[in-house]
Biopython code that builds the backbone (N, CA, C, O; Angstrom):
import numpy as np
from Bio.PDB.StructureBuilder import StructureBuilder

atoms = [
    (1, "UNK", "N", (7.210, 14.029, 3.466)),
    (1, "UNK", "CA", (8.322, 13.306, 2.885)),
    (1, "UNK", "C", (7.851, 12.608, 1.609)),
    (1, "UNK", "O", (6.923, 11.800, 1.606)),
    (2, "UNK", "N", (8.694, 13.045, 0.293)),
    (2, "UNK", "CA", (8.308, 12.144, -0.974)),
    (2, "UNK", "C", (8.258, 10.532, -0.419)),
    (2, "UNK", "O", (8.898, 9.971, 0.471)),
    (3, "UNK", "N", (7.211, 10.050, -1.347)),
    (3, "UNK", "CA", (7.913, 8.259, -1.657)),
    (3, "UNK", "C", (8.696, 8.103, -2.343)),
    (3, "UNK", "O", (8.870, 9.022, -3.143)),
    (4, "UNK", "N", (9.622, 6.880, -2.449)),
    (4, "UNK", "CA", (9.942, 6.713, -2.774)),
    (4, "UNK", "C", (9.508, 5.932, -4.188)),
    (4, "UNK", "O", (8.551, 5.161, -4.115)),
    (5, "UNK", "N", (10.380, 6.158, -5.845)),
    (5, "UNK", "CA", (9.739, 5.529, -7.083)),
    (5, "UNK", "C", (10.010, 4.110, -7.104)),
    (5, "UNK", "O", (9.187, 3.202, -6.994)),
    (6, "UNK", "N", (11.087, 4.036, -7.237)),
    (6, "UNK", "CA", (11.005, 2.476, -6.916)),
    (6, "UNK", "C", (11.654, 1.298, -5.302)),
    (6, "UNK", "O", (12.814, 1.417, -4.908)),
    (7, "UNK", "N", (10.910, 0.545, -4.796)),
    (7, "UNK", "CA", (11.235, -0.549, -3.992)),
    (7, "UNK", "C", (11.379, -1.686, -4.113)),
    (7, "UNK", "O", (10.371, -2.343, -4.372)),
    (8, "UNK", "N", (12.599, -2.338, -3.984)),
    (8, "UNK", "CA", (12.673, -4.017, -4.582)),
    (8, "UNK", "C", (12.153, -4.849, -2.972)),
    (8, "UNK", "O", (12.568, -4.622, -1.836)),
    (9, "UNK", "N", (11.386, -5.585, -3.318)),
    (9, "UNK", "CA", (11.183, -6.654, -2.182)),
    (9, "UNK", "C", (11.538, -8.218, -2.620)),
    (9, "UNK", "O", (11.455, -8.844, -3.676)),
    (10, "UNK", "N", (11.849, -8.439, -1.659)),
    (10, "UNK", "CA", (11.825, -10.265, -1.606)),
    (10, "UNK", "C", (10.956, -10.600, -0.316)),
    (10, "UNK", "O", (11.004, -10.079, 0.798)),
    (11, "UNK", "N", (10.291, -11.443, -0.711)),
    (11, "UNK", "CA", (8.898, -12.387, -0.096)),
    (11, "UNK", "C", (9.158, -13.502, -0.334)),
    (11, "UNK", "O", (9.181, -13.922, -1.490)),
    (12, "UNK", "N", (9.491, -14.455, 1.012)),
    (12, "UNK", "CA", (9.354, -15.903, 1.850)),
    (12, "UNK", "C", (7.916, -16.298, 2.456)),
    (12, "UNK", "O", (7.006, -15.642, 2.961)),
    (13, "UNK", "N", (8.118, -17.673, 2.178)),
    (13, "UNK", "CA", (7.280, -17.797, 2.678)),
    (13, "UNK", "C", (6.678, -19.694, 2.544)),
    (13, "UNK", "O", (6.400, -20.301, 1.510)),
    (14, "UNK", "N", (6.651, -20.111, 3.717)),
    (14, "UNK", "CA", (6.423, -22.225, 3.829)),
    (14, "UNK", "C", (4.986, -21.954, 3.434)),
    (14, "UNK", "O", (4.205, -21.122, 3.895)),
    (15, "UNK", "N", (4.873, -22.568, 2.775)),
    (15, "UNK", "CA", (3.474, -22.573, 1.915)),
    (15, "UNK", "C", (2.602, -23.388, 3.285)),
    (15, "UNK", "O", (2.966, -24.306, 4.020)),
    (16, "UNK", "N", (1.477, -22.692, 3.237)),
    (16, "UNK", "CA", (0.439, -23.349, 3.735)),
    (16, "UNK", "C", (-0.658, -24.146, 3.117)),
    (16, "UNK", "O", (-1.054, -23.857, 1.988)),
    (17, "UNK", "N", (-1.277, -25.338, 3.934)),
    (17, "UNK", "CA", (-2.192, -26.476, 2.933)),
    (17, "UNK", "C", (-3.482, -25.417, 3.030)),
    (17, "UNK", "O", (-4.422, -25.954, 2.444)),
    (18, "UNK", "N", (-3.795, -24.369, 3.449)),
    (18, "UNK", "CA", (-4.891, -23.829, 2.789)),
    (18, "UNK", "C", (-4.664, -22.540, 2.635)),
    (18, "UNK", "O", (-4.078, -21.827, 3.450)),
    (19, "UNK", "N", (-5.248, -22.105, 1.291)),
    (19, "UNK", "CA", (-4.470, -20.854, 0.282)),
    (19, "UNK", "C", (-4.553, -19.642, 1.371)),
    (19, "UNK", "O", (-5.603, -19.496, 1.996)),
    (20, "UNK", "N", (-3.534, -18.843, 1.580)),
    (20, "UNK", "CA", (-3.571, -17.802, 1.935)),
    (20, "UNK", "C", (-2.758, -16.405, 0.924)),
    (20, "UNK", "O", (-2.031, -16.556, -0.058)),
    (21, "UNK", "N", (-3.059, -15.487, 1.379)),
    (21, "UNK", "CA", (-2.274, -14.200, 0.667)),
    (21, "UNK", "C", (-0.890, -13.906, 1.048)),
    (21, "UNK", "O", (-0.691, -13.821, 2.259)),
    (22, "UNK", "N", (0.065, -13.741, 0.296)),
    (22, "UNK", "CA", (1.145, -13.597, 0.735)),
    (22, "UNK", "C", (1.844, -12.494, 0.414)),
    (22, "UNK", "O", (2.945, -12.407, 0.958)),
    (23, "UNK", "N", (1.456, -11.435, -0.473)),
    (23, "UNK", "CA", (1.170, -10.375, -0.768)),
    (23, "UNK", "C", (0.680, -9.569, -1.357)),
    (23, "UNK", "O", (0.542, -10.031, -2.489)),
    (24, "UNK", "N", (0.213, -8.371, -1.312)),
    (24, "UNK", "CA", (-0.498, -7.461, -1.418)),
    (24, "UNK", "C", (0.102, -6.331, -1.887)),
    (24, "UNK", "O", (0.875, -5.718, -1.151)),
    (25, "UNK", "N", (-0.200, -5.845, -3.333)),
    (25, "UNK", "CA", (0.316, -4.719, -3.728)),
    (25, "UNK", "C", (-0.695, -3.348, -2.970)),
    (25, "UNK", "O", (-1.830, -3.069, -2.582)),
    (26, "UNK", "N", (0.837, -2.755, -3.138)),
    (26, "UNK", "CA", (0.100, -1.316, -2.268)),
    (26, "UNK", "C", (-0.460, -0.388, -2.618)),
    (26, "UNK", "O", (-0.052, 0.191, -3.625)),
    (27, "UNK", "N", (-1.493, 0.049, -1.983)),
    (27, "UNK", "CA", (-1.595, 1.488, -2.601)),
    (27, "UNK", "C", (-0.753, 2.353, -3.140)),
    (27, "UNK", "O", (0.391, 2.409, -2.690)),
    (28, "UNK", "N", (-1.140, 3.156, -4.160)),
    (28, "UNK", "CA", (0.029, 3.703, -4.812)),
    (28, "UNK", "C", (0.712, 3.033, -5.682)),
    (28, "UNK", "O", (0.721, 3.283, -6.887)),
    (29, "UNK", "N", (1.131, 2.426, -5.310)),
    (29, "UNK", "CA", (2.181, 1.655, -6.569)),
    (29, "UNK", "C", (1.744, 0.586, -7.483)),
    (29, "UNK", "O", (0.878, -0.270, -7.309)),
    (30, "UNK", "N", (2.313, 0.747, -8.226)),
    (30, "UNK", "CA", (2.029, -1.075, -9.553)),
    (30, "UNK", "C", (3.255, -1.933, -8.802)),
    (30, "UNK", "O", (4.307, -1.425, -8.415)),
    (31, "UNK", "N", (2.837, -3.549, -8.664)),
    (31, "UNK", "CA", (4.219, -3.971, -8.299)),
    (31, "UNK", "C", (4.066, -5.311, -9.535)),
    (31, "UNK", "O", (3.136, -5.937, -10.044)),
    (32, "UNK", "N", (5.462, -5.294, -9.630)),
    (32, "UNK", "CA", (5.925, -6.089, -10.616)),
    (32, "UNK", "C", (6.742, -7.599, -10.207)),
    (32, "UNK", "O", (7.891, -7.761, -9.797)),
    (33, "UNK", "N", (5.710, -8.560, -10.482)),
    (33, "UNK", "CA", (6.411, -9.844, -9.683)),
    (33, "UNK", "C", (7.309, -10.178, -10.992)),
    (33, "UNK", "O", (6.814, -10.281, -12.115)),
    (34, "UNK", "N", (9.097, -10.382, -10.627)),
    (34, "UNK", "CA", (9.744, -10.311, -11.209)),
    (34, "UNK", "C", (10.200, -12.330, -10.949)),
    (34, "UNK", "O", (10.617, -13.147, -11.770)),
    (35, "UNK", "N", (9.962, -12.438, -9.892)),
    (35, "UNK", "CA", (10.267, -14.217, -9.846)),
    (35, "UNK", "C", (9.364, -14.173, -8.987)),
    (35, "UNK", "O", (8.972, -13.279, -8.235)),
    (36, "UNK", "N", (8.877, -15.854, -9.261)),
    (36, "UNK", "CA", (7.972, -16.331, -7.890)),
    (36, "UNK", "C", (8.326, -17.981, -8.257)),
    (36, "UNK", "O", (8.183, -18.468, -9.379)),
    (37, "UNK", "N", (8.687, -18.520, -7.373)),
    (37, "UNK", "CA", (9.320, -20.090, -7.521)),
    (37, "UNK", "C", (8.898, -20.582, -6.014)),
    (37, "UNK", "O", (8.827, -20.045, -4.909)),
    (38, "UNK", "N", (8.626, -22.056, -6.623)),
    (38, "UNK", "CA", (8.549, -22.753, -5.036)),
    (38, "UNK", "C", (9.510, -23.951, -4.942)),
    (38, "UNK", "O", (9.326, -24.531, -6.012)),
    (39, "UNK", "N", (10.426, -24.635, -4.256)),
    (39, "UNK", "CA", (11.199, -25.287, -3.710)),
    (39, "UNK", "C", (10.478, -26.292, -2.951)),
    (39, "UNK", "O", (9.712, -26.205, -1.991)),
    (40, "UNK", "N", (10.895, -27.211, -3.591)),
    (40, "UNK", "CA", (10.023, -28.640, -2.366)),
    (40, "UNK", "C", (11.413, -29.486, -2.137)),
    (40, "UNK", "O", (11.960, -30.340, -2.834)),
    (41, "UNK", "N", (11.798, -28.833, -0.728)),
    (41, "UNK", "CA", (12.359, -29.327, 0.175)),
    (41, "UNK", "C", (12.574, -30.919, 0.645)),
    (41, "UNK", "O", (13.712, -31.248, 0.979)),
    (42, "UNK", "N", (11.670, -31.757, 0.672)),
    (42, "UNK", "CA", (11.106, -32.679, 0.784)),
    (42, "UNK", "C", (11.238, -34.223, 0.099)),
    (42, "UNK", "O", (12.251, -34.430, -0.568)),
    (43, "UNK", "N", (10.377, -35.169, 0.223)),
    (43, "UNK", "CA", (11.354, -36.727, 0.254)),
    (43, "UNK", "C", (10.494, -37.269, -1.431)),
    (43, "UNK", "O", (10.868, -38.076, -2.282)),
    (44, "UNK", "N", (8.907, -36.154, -1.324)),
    (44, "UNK", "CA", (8.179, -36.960, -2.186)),
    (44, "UNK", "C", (7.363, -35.828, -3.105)),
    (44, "UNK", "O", (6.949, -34.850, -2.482)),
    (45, "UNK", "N", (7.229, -35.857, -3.841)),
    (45, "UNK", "CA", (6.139, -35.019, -4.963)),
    (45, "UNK", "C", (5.296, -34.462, -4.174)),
    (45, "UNK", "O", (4.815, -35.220, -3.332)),
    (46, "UNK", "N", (4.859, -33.100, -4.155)),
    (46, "UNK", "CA", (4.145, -32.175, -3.553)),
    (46, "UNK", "C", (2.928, -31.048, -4.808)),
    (46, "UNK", "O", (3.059, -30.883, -6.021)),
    (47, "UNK", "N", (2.385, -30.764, -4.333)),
    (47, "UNK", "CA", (1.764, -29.917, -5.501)),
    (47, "UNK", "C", (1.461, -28.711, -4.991)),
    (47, "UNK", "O", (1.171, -28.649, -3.796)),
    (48, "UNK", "N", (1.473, -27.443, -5.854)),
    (48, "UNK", "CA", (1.166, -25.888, -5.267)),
    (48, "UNK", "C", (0.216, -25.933, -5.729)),
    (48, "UNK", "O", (-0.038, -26.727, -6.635)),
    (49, "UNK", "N", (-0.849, -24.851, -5.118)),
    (49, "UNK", "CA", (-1.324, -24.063, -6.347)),
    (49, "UNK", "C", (-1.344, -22.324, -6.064)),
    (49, "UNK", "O", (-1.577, -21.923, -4.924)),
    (50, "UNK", "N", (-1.107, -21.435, -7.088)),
    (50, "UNK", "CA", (-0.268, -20.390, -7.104)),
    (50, "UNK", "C", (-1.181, -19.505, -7.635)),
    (50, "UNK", "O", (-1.286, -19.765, -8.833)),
    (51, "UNK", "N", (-2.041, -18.394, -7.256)),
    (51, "UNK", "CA", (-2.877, -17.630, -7.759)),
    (51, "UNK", "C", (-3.389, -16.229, -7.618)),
    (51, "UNK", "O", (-3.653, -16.116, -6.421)),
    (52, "UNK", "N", (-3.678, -15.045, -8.262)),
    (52, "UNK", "CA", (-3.902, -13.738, -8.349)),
    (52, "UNK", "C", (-5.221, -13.753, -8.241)),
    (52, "UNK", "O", (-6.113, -14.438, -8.742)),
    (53, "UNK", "N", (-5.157, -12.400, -7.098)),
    (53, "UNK", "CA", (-6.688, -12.432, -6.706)),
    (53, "UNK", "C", (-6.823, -11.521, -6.745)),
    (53, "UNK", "O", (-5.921, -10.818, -6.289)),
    (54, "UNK", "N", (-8.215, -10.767, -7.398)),
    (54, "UNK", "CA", (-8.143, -8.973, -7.529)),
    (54, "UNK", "C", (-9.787, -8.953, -7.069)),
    (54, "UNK", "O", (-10.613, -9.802, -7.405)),
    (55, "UNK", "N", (-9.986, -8.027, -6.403)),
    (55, "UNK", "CA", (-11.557, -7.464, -5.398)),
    (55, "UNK", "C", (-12.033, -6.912, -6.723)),
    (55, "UNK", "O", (-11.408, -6.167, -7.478)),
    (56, "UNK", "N", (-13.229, -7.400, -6.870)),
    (56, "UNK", "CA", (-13.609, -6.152, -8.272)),
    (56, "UNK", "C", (-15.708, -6.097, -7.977)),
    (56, "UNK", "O", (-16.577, -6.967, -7.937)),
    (57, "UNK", "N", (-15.703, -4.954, -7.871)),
    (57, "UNK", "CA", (-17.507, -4.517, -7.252)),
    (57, "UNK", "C", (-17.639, -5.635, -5.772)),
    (57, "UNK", "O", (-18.526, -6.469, -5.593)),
    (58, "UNK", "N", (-16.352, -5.299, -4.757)),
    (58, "UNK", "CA", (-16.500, -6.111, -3.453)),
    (58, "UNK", "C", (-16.659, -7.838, -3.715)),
    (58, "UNK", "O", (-17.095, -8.450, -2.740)),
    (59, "UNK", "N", (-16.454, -8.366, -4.511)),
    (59, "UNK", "CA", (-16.026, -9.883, -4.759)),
    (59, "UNK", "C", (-14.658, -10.217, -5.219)),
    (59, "UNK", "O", (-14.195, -9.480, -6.089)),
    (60, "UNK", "N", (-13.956, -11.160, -4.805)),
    (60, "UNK", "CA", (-12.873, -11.478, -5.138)),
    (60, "UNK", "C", (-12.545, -12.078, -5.887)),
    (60, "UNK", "O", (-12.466, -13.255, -5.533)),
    (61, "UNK", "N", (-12.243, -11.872, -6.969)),
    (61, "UNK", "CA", (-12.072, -13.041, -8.323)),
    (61, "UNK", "C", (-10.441, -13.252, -8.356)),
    (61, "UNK", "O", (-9.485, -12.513, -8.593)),
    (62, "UNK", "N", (-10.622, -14.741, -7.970)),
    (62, "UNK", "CA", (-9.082, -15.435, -7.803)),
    (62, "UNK", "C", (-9.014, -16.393, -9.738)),
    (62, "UNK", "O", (-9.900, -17.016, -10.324)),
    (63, "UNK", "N", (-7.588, -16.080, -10.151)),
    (63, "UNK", "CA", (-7.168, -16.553, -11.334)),
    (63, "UNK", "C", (-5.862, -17.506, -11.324)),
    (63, "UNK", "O", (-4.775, -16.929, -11.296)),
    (64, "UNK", "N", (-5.878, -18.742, -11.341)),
    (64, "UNK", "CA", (-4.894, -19.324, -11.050)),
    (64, "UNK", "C", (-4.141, -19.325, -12.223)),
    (64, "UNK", "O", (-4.558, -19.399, -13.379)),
    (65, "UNK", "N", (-2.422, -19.195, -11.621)),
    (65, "UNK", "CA", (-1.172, -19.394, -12.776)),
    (65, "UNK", "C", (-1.177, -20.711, -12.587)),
    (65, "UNK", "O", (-1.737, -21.379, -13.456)),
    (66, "UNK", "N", (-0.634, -21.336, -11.553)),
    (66, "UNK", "CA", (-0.917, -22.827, -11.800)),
    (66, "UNK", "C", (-1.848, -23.439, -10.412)),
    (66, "UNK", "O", (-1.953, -22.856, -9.333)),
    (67, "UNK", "N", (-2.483, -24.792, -10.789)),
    (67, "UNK", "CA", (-3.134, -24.996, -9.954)),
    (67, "UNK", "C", (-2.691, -26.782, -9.474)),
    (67, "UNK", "O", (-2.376, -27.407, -10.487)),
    (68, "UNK", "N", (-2.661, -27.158, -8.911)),
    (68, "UNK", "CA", (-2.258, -28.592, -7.894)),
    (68, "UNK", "C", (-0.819, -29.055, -8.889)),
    (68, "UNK", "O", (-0.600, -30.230, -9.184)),
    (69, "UNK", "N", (-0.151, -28.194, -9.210)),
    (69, "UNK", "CA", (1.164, -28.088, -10.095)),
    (69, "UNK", "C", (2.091, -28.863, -9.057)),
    (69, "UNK", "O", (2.355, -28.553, -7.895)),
    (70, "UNK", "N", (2.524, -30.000, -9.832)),
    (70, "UNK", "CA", (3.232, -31.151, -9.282)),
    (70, "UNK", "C", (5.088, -30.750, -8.907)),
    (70, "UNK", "O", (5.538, -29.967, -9.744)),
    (71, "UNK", "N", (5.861, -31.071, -8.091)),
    (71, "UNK", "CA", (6.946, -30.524, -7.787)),
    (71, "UNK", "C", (7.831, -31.673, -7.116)),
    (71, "UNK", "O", (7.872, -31.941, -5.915)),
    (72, "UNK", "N", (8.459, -32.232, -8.049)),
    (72, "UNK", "CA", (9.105, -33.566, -7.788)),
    (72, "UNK", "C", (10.537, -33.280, -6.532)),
    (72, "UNK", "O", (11.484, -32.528, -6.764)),
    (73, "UNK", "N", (10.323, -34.232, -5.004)),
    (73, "UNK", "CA", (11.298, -33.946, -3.846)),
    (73, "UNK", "C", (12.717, -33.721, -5.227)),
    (73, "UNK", "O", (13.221, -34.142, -6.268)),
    (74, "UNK", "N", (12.738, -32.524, -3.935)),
    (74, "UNK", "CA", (14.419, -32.078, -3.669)),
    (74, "UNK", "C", (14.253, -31.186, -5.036)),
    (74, "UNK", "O", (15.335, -31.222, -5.622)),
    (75, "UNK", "N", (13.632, -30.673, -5.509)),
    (75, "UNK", "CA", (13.821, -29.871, -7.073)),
    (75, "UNK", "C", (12.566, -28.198, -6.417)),
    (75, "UNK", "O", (12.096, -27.921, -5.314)),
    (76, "UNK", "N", (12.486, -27.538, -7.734)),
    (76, "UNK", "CA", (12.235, -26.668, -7.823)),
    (76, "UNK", "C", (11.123, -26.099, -9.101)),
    (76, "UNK", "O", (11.356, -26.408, -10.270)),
    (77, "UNK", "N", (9.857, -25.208, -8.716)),
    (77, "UNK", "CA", (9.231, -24.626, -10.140)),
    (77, "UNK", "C", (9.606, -23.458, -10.035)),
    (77, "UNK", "O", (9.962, -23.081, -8.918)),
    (78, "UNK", "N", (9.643, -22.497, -11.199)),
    (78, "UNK", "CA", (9.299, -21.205, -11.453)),
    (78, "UNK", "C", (8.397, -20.959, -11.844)),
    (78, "UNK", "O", (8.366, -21.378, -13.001)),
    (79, "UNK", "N", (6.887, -20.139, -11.404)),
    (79, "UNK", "CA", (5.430, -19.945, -12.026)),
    (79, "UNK", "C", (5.208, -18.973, -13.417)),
    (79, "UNK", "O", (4.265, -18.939, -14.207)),
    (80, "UNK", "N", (6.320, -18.297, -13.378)),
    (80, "UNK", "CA", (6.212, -16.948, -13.894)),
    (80, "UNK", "C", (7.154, -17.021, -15.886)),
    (80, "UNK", "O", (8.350, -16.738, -15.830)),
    (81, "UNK", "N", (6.904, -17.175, -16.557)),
    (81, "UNK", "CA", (7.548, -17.206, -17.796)),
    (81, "UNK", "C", (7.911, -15.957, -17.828)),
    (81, "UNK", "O", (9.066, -15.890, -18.251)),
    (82, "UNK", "N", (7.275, -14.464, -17.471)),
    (82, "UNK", "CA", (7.416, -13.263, -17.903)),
    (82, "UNK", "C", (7.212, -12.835, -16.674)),
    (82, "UNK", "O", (7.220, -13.510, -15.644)),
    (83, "UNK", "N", (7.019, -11.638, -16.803)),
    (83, "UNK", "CA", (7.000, -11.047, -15.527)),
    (83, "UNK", "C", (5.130, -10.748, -15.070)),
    (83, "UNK", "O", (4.564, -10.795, -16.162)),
    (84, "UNK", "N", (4.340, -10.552, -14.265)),
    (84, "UNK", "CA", (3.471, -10.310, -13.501)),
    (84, "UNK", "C", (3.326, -8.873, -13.326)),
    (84, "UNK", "O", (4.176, -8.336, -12.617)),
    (85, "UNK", "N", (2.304, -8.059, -13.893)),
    (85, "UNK", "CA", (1.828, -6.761, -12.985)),
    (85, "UNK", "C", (0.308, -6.714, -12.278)),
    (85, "UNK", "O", (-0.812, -6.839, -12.774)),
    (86, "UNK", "N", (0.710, -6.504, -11.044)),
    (86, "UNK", "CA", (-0.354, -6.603, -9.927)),
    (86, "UNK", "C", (-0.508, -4.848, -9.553)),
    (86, "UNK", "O", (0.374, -4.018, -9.338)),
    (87, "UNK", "N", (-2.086, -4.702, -9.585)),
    (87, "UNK", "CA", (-2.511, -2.938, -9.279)),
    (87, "UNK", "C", (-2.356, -3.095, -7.886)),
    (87, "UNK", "O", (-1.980, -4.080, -7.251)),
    (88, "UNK", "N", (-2.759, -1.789, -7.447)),
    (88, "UNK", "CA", (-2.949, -1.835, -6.388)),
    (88, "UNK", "C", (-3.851, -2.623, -5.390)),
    (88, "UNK", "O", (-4.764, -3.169, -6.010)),
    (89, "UNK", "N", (-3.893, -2.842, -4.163)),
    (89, "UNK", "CA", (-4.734, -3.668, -3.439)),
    (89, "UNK", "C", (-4.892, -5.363, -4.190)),
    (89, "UNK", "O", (-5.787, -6.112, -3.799)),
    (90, "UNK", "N", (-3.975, -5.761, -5.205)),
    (90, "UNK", "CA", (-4.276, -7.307, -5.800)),
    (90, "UNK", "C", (-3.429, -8.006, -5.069)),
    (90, "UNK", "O", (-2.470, -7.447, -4.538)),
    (91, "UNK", "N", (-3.653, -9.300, -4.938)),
    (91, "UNK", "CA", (-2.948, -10.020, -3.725)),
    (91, "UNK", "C", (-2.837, -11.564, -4.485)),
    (91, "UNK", "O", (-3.765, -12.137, -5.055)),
    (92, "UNK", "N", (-1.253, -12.130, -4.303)),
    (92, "UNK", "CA", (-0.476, -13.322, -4.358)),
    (92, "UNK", "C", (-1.345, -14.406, -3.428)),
    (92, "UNK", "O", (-1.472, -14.277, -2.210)),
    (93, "UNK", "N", (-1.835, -15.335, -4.095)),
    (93, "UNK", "CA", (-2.306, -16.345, -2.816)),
    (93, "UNK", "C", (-1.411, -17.789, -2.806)),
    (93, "UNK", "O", (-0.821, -18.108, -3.839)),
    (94, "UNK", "N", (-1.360, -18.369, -1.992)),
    (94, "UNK", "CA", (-0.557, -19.731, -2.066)),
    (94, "UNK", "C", (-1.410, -21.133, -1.394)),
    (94, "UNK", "O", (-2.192, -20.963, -0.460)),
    (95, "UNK", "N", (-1.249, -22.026, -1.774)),
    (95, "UNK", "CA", (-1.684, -23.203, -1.165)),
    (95, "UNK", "C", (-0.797, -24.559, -1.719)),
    (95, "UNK", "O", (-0.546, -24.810, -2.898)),
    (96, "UNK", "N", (-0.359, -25.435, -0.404)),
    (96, "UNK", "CA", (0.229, -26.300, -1.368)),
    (96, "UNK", "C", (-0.754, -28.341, -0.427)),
    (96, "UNK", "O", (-1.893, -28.766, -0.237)),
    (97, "UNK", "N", (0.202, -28.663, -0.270)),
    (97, "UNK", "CA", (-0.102, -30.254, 0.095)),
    (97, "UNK", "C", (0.804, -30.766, 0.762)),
    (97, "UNK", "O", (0.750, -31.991, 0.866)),
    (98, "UNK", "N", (1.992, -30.011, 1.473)),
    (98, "UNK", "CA", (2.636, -29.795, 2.529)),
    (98, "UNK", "C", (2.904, -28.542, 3.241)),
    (98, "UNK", "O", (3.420, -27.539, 2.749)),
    (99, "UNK", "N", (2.477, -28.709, 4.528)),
    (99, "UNK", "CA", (2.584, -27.114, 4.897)),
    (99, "UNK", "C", (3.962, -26.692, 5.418)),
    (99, "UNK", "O", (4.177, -25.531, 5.765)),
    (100, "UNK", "N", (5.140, -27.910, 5.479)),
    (100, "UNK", "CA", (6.633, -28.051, 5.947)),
    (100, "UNK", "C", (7.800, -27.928, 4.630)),
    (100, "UNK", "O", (8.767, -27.166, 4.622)),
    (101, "UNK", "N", (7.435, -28.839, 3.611)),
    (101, "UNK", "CA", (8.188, -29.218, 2.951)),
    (101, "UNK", "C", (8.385, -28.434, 1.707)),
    (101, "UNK", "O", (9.356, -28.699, 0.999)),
    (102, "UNK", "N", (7.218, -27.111, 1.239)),
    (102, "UNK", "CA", (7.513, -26.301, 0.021)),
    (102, "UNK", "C", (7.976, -24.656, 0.285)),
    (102, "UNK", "O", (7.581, -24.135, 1.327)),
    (103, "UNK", "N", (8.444, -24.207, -0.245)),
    (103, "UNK", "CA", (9.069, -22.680, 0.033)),
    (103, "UNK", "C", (8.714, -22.182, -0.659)),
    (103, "UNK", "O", (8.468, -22.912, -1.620)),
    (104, "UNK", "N", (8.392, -20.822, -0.882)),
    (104, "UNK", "CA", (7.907, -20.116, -1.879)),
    (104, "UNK", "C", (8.592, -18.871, -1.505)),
    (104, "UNK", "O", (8.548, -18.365, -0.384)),
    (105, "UNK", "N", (9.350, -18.325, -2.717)),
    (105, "UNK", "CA", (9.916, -16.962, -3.093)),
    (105, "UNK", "C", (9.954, -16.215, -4.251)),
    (105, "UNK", "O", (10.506, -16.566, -5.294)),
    (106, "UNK", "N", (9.194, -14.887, -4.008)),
    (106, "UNK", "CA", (9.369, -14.050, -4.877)),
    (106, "UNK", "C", (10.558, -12.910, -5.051)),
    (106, "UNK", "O", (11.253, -12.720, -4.053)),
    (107, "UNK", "N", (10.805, -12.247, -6.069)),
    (107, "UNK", "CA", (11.095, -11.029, -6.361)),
    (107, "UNK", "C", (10.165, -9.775, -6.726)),
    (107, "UNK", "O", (9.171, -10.121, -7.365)),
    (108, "UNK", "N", (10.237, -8.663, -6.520)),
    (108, "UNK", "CA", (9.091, -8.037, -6.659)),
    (108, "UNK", "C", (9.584, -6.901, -6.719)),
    (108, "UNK", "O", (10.389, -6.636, -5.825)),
    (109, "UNK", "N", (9.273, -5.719, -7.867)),
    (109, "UNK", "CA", (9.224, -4.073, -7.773)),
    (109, "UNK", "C", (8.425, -3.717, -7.809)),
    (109, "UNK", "O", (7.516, -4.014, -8.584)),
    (110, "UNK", "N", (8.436, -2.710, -6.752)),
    (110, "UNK", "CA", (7.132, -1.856, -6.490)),
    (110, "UNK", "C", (7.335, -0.423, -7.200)),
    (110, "UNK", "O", (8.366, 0.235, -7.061)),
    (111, "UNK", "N", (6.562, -0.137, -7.746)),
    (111, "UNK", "CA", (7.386, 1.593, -8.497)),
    (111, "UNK", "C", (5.767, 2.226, -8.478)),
    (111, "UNK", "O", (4.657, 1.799, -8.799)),
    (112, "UNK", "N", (6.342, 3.535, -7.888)),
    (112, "UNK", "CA", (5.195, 4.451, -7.579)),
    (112, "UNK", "C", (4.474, 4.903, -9.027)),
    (112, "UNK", "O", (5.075, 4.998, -10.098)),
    (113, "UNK", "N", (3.076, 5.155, -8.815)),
    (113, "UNK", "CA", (2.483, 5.281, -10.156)),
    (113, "UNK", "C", (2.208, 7.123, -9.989)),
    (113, "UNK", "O", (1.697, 7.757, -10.912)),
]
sb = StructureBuilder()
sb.init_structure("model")
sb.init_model(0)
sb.init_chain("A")
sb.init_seg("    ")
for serial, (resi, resn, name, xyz) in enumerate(atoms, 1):
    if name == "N":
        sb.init_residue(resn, " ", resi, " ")
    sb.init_atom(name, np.array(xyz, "f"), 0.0, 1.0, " ", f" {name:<3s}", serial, name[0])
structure = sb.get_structure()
């Protein structure tokens, strides 16, 4: 069965206080983070930090877009001015300073290479 060329995803996700991956482009495809915003839910100023991590000779070199990026209760950031291309196997990491109160959502195309 062909793949398919292109797949749109949306990715949720309550930020956790220590950074984890939240996605992972796939084999095969380039994916294109089209939004990535976090939402702080919450009563008081929170901070993300929001970062691309690519394996290169078996080490992981993580590059932060923003890092302990401040997010005043009840409002919203967008990380992304332009759009994001992630190769294959590169992975979205998140960490914030509430593990309840921030949301994080992307948009994302995946299009077969």
């Amino acid at each position: 069965m062909a793949l398919p060329l292109n797949i749109f995803k949306t990715v949720t996700k309550v930020v956790p206080l220590s950074p984890v991956g939240i996605y992972t482009a796939p084999v095969g495809y380039a994916s294109v983070v089209i939004l990535a915003q976090v939402a702080n839910i919450g009563e008081t100023t929170e901070t993300v930090t929001f970062s691309h991590q690519r394996t290169v000779s078996g080490i992981a070199v993580t590059s932060e877009i923003v890092k302990d990026f401040a997010i005043p209760a009840k409002d919203s950031a967008s990380f992304l001015d332009g759009k994001l291309v992630l190769e294959s196997n590169d992975v979205l990491v998140i960490s914030g300073s509430n593990s309840s109160n921030l949301k994080f959502t992307a948009s994302v195309l995946e299009t077969l290479k």
